[in-house]
N, C-alpha and C positions, 0 to 999 in steps of 0.2 A: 333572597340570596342563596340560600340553602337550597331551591330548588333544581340553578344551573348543575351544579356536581352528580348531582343524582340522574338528572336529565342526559347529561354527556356517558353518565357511569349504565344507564340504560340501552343507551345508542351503542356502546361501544358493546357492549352483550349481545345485540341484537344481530350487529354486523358479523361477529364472531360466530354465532350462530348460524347465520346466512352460509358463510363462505363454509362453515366446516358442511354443511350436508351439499355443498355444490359438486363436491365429488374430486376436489384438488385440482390442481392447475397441472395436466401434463400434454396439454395441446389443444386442450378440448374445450369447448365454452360452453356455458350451462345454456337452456333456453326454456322457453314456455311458450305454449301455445292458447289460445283462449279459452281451451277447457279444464284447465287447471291442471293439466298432466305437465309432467317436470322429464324431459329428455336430452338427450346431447345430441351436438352436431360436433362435428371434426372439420376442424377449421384448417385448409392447408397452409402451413408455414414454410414451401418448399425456400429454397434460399443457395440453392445452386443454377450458377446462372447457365442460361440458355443460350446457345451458339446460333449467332446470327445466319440467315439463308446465305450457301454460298450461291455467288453468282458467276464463280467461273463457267465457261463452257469449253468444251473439249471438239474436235474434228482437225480434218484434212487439211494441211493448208492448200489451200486453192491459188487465189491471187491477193494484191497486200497494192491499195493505192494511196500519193500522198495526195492532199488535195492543199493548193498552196493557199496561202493568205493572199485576199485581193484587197485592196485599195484603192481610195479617188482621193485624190488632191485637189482640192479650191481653195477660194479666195474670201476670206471674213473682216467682217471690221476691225479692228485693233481697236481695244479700248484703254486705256490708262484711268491711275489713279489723280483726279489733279483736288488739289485742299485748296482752300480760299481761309484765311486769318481775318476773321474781324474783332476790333475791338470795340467797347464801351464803357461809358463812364457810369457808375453805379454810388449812389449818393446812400449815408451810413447814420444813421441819428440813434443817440443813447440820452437818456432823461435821468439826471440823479438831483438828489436835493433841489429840484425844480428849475434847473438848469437844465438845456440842452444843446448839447453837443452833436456837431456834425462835421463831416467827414468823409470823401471821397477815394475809391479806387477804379484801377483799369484792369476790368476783368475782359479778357481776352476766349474768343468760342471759335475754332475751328470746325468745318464747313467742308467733309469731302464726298466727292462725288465721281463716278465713271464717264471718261469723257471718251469721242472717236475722236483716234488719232490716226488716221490712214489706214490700211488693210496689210494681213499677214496672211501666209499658205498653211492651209490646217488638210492633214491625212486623217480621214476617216476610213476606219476599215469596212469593206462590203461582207465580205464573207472571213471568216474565221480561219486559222488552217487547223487540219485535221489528218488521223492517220488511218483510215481502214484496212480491213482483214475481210477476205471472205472463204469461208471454210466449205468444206462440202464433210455429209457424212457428219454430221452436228450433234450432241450430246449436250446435256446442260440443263439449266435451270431457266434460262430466256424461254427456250423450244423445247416443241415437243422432239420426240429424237429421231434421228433419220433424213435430216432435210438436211437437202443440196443445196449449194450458191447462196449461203446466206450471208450476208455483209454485218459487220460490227465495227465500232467507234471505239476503239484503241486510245491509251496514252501512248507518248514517242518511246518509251522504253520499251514496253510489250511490244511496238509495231518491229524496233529494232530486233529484238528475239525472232519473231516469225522472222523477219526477213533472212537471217543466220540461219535457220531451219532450212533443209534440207525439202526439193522443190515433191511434192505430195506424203510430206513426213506428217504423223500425229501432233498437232499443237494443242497447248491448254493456256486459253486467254480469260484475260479478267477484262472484258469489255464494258465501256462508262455506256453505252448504247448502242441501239440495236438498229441497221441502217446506215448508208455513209449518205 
């Protein structure tokens, strides 16, 4: 029993000892290498954050097209929910003092399933709608810079702004993609 306090009272020396020749804690973490030499590295704790790449691009406006939403209309099956009720009779026995006792209920289990009930009209979209921009004289983080006629994939507000712009004025778009 007397040997735990001495044991912990040794470790705790030991540790004390360690950390005081480590050199203090001001960024730096102690290390060793396998020849027994004792050196530092500098461990970067930067912790100011980084500004994400812009992806605005800057040019001419050129031309600005809307391209609509297409759809096709057909004909599918309609299907419904339909349930079916069944019941059954479920028999109950209990055994006390060597008697037994019995005893029936009506447990009831529904039952549902997807049924065709004739046909409904379903619009499925073909193409998407979309707004393009094509600039000339391009700047930016998509391209390299100096290119003509290049086309970009707009939100409907940005598309609104160019179209306000004045017809070969500077515009600066934040385009979702590159291409219409």
């Amino acid at each position: 029993m007397k040997r735990r306090p001495a044991l912990a009272g040794l470790t705790l020396a030991l540790v004390v000892t360690l950390t005081a020749c480590g050199g203090g804690d001001n960024g730096k973490a102690a290390s060793s290498s396998g020849s027994g030499k004792t050196g530092s590295v500098t461990v970067d704790q930067d912790t100011t954050p980084r500004k994400a790449k812009s992806t605005k691009v800057t040019g001419v406006r050129d031309i600005e097209r809307h391209v609509t939403r297409k759809t096709s209309t057909s004909t599918r099956p309609h299907y419904v929910k339909k349930c079916d009720t069944d019941t059954h009779r479920v028999k109950h026995t209990k055994r006390s003092k060597g008697r037994t006792k019995t005893w029936y209920t009506t447990e009831t289990d529904r039952d549902c399933h997807k049924v065709r009930r004739g046909t409904e009209k379903h619009t499925s979209v073909v193409r998407r709608e979309r707004w393009c921009v094509r600039l000339d004289d391009v700047r930016g983080a998509q391209v390299t810079s100096g290119k003509d006629d290049v086309w970009f994939r707009v939100p409907h507000s940005e598309y609104s702004d160019v179209r306000i712009a004045d017809q070969r004025s500077k515009v600066t778009i934040e385009p979702t993609a590159q291409g219409c």
